[in-house]
KEKOLTI-966498 format. One record per residue: residue in one letter; z, x, y of N, C-alpha, C in turn. Coordinates in steps of 0.05 Angstrom, whole numbers, plus 32768, in hexadecimal, padded with zeros to 4 digits. Last residue first. Layout:
% KEKOLTI-966498
AZXYZXYZXY;...
END
This chain:
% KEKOLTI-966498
X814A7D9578CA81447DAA78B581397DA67891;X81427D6678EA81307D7878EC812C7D8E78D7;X81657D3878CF814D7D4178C8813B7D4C78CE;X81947D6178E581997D4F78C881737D5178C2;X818D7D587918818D7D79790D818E7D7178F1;X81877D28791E817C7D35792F817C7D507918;X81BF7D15791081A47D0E790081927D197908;X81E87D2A793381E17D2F791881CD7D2D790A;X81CA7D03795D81C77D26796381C87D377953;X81DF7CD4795381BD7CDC795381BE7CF3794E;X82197CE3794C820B7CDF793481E77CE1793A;X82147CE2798B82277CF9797A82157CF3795C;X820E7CB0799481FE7CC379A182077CD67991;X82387C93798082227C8B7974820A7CA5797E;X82687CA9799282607CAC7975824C7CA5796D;X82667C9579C5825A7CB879C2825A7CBA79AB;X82657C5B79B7824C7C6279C882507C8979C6;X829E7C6179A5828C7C5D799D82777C6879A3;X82BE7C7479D982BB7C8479C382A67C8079AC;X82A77C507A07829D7C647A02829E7C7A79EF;X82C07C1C79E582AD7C1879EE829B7C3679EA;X82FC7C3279ED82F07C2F79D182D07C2C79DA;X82FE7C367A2C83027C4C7A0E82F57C4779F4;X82F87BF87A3282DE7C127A3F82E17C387A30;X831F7BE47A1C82FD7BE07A1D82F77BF57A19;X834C7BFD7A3D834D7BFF7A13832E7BF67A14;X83477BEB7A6D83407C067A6A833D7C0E7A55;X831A7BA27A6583327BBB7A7683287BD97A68;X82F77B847A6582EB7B9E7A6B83077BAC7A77;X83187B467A7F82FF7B4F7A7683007B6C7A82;X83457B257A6983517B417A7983307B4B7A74;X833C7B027A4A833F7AF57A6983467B097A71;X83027AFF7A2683167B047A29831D7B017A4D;X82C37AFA7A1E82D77AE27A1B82F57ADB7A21;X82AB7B2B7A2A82BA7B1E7A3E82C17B027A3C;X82B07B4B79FA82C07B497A0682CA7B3A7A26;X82887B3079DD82A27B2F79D082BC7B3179E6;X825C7B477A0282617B3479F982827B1D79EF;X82687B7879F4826B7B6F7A1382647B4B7A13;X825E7B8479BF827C7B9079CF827D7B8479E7;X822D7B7779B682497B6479AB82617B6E79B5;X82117B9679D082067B7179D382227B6D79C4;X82177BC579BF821D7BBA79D482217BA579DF;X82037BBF798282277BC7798C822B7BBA79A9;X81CB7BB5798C81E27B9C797E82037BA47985;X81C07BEA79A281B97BD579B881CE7BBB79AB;X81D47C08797981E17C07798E81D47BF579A2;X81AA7BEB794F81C97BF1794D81DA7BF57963;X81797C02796B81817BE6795F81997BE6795A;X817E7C3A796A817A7C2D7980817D7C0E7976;X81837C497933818F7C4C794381967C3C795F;X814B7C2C7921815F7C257915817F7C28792D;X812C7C58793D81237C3A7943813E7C30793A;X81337C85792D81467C807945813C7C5F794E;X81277C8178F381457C7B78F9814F7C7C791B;X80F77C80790580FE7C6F78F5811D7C5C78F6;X80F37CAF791080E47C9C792380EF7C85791C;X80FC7CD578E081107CD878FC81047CBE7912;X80D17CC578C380EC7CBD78B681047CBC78D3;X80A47CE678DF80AA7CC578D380C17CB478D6;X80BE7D1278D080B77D0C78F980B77CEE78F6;X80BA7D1678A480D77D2078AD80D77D1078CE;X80827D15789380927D02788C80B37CFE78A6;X806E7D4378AD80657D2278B8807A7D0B78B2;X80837D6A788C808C7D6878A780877D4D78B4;
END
């Protein structure tokens, strides 16, 4: 069980590093552009960002059982 609580600390360290780098490069990336943060942004932006919350929540039940 120590291990599993380990392993899950691990990957939300990882987790959380990944979406803090997604963010830093989507808002980044995107206000080079001269239409900054239109409405195709902020879709892709939040379909991402709920696939990344959506996959913790897999991993969640992934390594609680």
């Amino acid at each position: 069980m120590f291990e599993l609580k380990k392993n899950f600390k691990l990957y939300i360290a990882a987790w959380a590093i990944l979406l803090v780098l997604f963010n830093i490069v989507s808002f980044a990336s995107q206000s080079a552009y001269e239409d900054n943060f239109s409405g195709g942004f902020w879709v892709g932006y939040l379909g991402v960002t709920v696939a990344f919350i959506g996959q913790l929540v897999a991993a969640y039940f992934a390594f609680k059982d």
